[in-house]
C-alpha positions in Angstrom: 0.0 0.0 0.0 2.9 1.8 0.4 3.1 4.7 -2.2 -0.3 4.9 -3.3 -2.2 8.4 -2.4 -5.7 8.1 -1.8 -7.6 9.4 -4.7 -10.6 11.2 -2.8 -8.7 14.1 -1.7 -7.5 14.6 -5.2 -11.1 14.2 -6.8 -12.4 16.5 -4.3 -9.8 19.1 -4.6 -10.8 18.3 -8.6 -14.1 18.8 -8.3 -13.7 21.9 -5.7 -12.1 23.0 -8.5 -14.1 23.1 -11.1 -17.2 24.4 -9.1 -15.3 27.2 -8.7 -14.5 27.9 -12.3 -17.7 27.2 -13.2 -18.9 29.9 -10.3 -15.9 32.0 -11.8 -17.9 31.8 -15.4 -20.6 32.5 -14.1 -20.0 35.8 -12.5 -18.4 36.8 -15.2 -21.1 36.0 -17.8 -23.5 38.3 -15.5 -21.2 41.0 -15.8 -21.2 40.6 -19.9 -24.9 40.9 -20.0 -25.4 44.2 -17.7 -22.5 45.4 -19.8 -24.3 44.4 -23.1 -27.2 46.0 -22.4 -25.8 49.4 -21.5 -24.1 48.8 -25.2 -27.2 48.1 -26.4 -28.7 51.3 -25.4 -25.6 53.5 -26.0 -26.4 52.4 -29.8 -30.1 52.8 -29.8 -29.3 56.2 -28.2 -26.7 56.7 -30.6 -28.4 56.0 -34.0 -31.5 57.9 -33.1 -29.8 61.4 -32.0 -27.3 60.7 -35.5 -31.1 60.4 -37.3 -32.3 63.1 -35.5 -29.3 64.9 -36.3 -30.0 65.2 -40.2 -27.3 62.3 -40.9 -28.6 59.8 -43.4 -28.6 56.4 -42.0 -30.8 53.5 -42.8 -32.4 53.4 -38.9 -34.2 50.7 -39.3 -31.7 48.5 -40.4 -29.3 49.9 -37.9 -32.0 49.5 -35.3 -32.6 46.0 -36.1 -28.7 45.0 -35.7 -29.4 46.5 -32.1 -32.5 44.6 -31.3 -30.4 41.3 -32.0 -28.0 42.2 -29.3 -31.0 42.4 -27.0 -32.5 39.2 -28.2 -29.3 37.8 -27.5 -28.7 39.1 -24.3 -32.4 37.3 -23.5 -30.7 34.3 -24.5 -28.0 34.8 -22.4 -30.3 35.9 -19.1 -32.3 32.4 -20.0 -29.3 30.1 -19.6 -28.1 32.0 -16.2 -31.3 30.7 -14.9 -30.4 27.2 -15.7 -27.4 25.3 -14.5 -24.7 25.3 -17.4 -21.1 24.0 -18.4 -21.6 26.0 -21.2 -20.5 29.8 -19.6 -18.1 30.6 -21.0 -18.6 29.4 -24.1 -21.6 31.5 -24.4 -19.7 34.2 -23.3 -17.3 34.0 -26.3 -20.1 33.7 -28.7 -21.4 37.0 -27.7 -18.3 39.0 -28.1 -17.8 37.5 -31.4 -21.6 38.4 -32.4 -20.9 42.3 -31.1 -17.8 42.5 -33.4 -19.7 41.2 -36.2 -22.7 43.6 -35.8 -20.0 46.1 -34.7 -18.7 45.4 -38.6 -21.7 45.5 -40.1 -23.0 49.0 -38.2 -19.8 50.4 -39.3 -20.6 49.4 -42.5 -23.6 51.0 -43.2 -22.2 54.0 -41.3 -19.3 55.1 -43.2 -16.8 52.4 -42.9 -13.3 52.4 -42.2 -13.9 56.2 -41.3 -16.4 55.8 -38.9 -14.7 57.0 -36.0 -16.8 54.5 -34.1 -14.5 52.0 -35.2 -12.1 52.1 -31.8 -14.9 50.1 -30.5 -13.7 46.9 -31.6 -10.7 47.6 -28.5 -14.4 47.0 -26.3 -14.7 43.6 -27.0 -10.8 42.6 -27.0 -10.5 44.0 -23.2 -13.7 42.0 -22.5 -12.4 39.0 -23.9 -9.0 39.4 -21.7 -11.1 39.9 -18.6 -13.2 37.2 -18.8 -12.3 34.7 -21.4 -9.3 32.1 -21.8 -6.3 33.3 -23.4 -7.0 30.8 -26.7 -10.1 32.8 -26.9 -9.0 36.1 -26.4 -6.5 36.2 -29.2 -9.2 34.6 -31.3 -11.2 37.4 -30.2 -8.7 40.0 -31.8 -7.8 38.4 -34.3 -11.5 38.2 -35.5 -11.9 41.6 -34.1 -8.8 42.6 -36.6 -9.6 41.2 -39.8 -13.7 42.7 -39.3 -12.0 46.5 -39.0 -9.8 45.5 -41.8 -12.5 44.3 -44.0 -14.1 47.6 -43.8 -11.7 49.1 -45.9 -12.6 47.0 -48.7 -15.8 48.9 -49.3 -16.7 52.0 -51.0 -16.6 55.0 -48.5 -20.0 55.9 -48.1 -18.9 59.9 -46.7 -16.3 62.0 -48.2 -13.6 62.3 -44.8 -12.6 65.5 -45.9 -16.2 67.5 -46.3 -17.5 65.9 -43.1 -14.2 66.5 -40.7 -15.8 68.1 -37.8 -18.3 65.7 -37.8 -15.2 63.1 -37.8 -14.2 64.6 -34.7 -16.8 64.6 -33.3 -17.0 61.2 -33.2 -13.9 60.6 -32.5 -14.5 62.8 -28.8 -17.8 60.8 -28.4 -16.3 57.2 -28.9 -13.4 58.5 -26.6 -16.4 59.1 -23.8 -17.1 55.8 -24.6 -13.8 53.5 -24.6 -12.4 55.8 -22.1 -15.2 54.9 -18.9 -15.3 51.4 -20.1 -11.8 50.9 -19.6 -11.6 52.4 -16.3 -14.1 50.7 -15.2 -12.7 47.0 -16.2 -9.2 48.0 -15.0 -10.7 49.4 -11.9 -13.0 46.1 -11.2 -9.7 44.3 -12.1 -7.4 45.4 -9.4 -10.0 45.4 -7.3 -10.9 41.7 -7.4 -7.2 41.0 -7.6 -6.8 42.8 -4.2 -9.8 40.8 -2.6 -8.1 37.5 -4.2 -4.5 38.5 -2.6 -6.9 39.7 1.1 -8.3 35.9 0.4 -5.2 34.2 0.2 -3.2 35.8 3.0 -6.2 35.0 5.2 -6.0 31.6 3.6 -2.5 31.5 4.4 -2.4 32.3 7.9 -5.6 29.8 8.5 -3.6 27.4 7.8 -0.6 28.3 9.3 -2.7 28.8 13.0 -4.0 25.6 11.9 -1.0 23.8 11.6 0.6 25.4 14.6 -2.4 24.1 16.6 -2.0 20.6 15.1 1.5 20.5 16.3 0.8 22.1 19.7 -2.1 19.0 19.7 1.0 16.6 18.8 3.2 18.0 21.1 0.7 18.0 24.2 -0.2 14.6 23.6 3.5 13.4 23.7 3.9 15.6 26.5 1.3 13.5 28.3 2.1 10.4 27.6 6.3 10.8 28.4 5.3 12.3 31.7 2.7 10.3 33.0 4.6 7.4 33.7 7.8 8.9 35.6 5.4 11.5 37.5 3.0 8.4 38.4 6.4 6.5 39.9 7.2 9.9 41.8 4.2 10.2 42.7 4.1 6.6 43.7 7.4 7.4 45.8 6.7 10.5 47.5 3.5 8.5 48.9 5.8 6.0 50.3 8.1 8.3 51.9 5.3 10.1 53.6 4.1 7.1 54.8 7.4 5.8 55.9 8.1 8.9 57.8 5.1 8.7 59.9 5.1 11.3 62.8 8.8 10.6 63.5 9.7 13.1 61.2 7.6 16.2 60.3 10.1 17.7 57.6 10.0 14.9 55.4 6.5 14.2 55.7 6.0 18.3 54.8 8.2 17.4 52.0 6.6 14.2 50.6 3.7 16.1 51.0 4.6 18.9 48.8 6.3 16.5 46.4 2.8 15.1 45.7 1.3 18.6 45.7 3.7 19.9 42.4 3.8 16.4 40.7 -0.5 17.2 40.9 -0.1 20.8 39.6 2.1 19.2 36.8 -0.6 16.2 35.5 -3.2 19.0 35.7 -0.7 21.1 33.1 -0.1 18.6 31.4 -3.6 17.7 31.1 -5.0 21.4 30.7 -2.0 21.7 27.3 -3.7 18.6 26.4 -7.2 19.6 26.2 -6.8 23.3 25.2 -5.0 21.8 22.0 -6.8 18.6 21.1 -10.0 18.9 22.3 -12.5 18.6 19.2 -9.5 18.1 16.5 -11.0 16.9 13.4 -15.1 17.2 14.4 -17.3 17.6 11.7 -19.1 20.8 11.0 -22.6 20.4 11.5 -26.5 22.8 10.7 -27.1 24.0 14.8 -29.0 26.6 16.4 -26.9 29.7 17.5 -29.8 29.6 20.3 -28.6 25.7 21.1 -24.6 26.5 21.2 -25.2 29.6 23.5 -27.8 27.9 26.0 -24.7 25.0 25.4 -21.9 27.5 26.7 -23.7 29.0 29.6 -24.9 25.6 31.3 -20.6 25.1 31.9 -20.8 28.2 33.7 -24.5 27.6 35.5 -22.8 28.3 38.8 -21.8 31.6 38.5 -24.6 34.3 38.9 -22.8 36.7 37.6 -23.2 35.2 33.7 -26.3 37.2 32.1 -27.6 35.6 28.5 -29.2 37.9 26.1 -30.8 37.1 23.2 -33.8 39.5 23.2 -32.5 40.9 19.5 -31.8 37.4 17.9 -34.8 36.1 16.0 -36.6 32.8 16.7 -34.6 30.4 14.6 -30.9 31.2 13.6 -28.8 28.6 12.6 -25.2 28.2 11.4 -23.0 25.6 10.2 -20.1 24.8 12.7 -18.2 21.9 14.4 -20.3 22.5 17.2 -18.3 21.0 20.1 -15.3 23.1 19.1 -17.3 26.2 19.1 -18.6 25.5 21.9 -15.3 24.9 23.8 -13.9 28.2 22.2 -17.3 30.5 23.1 -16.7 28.9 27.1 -12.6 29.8 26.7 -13.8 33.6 25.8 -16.4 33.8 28.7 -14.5 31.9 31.3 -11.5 34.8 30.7 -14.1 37.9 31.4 -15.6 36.0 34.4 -12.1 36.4 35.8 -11.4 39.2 34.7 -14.5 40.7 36.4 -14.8 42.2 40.0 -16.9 39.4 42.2 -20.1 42.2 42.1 -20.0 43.1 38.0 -21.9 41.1 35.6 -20.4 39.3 32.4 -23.2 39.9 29.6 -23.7 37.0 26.4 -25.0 39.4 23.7 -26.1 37.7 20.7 -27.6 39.2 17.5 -27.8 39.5 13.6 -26.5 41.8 11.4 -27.2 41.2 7.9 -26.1 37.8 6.8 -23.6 37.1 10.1 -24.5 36.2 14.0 -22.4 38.6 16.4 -21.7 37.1 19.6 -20.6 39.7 22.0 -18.8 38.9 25.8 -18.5 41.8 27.4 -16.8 41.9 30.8 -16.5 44.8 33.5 -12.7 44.4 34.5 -10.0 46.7 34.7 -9.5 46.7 30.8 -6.4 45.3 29.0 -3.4 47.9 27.4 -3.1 48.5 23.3 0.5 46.6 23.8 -0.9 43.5 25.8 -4.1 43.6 23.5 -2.5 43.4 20.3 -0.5 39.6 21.3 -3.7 38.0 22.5 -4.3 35.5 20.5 -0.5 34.5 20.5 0.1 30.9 22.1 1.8 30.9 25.4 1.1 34.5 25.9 -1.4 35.0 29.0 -1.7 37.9 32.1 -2.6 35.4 34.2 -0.8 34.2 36.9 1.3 31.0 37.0 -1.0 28.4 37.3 -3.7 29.7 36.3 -3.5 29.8 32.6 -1.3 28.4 29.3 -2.2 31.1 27.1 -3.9 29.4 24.8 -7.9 29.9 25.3 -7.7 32.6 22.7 -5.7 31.5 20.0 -7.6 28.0 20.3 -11.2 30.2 20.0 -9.6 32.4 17.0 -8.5 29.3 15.2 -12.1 27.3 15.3 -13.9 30.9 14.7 -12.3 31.4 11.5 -11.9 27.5 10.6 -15.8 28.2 10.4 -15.7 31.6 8.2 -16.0 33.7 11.7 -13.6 36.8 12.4 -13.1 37.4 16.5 -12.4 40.5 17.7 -10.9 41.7 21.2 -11.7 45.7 22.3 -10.8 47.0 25.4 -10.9 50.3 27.3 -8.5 50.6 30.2 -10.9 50.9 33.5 -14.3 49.7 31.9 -13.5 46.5 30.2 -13.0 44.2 27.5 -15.7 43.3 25.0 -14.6 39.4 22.8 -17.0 39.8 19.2 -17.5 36.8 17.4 -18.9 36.9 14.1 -20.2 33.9 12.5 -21.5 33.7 8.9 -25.4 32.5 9.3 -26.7 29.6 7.7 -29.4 28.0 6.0 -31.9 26.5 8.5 -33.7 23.2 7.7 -37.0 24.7 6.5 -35.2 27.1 4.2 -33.5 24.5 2.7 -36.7 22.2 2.1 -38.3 25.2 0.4 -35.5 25.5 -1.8 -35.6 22.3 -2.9 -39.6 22.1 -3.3 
């Protein structure tokens, strides 16, 4: 068996894959069709105010090339209702069907000297931005030999007698192109900067990821080299108390602390161990927000001081989460402001919606934590608390499930009023939306 990669992973990276090209084509086809039909009335604008203008056109011909590229864009609306492999196909049919009523237009229109002719850059940008690159210089090459074609017919206008119209032209298919461009350039750069926001956040996911599977590793081999000789210690110092009997009060003070430290030690060990590998590897499950918060505050039913609040979260919220690790990481988050609270202040669990995400808030009434302390939470090791009481890693085990589940957690604090913990969690279908969406 030895060299052979199990092929799941790959065919669901594969298929992972190709949903989101597919998404990818999509989108992009979407885009084509708002764009179209802004072209579409740019022309109809366009030959009516030439007509309109005194400049002989044939305008119902000209009119009719523009109702095709509304018929098409129909066609094009139809199949993004429907599930498709065909995308992006269809999207390189359509710029190939505007150049070639772009050519014809043109043709009726004066030709080579219609100064409308820098129009034919439109579709080769388009085709750069959302088509393969096979396509895209199939796009300009087509686009190239239409323009050039036009030059094999008559000129219909003399250049010279009609110059300032020329110009005109020219100025108004520069207010045109010039927009368009922008615009694509400007969506451009800004997708590419949500891509590269994407893939750093990707990037140190997986990094906090890792480091908590290796902390997991580590704890666990911690636990198992140490049990056995702090078990024969422990085993020892029990002996030597009992050997000592009242004969000797130092050693029996000493056994006695001996067993004392080797206890504080198993429970270190044992606390590393479940701050790290608690939940590894659970399954993300469809819960309540409602169940997972009533969850979190039972651990906690002994102190008074926690107060629940979920008088502006609707009746049914759900989201999809590994529900024991969330858990775990919501209890980490409010077991740090209970003790970071006076003994008389409450700790409140806020819980609400804004717009598609579920905010969890914790808000505590301690002394506050300082911008230089606030900005390492999160770090493992790093704690305030004393020694003993804390590893210092509740927080970066909370961040790390919270944005394993498409959550963001922040941590504000104001020195002498307190720290609020915000949890954001994207929301999820519930169980009757779903059915619906099926019916």
């Amino acid at each position: 068996m030895t060299g052979h990669r199990n092929p799941q992973p790959i065919a669901a990276d594969y298929e992972a894959a190709e949903r989101e090209r597919q998404s990818r084509a999509r989108l992009n086809l979407e885009w084509l069709v708002r764009l179209r039909w802004l072209a579409a009335g740019a022309l109809f604008g366009l030959v009516i105010t030439a007509n309109l203008g005194g400049v002989d056109l044939p305008v119902v011909v000209m009119l009719a090339l523009v109702g095709v590229t509304a018929l098409s864009n129909i066609g094009l609306q139809y199949l993004l209702t429907r599930p498709s492999q065909g995308y992006r196909v269809a999207g390189g049919v359509a710029i190939l069907l505007d150049s070639t009523l772009l050519t014809v237009l043109l043709a009726l229109s004066g030709g080579a000297v219609n100064p409308f002719s820098s129009l034919y850059l439109l579709h080769v940008v388009l085709a750069a931005l959302i088509l393969p690159p096979l396509w895209t210089w199939f796009t300009l090459a087509f686009s190239a030999l239409a323009y050039g074609s036009l030059y094999l017919l008559p000129s219909q206008a003399d250049h010279g007698q009609h110059m300032g119209s020329h110009l005109f032209g020219m100025w108004i298919a520069f207010l045109i192109t010039g927009p368009f461009i922008v615009y694509t350039v400007t969506r451009l750069r800004r997708e590419l900067a949500d891509f590269e926001a994407r893939a750093r956040h990707t990037r140190e996911l997986r990094s906090r990821n890792e480091r908590l599977a290796s902390l997991a590793t580590l704890a666990a081999g911690a636990a198992h080299e140490l049990a056995t000789p702090l078990g024969t210690i422990a085993i020892a110092a029990g002996e030597l108390a009992r050997n000592a009997g009242d004969q000797d009060g130092r050693l029996a003070r000493d056994a006695s602390l001996i067993s004392a430290e080797i206890d504080r030690c198993m429970e270190v060990v044992h606390r590393l161990a479940a701050d790290t590998a608690s939940g590894m590897g659970e399954a993300v499950d469809l819960v309540s927000i409602q169940e997972l918060l009533q969850s979190t505050v039972t651990r906690f039913a002994d102190d008074e001081r926690l107060v629940l609040d979920l008088a502006k979260l609707p009746a049914a919220v759900w989201v999809l989460v590994p529900p024991g690790q969330l858990t775990r990481a919501l209890g980490g988050l409010v077991k740090n402001a209970l003790e970071a609270s006076p003994a008389d202040a409450s700790v409140k669990l806020v819980c609400s919606v804004r717009e598609q995400f579920i905010c969890i808030e914790i808000q505590d009434r301690g002394s506050g934590v300082p911008e230089s302390i606030l900005k390492r939470l999160g770090e493992p090791f790093f704690t305030t608390k004393e020694a003993g009481m804390g590893m210092g890693l509740g927080v970066f085990f909370a961040r790390s499930v919270i944005e394993s589940a498409g959550g963001r957690l922040t941590i504000e604090s104001t020195l002498g009023e307190g720290t609020t913990s915000s949890v954001q969690l994207p929301r999820a279908k519930g169980p009757a939306e779903s059915q619906q969406e099926r019916v």
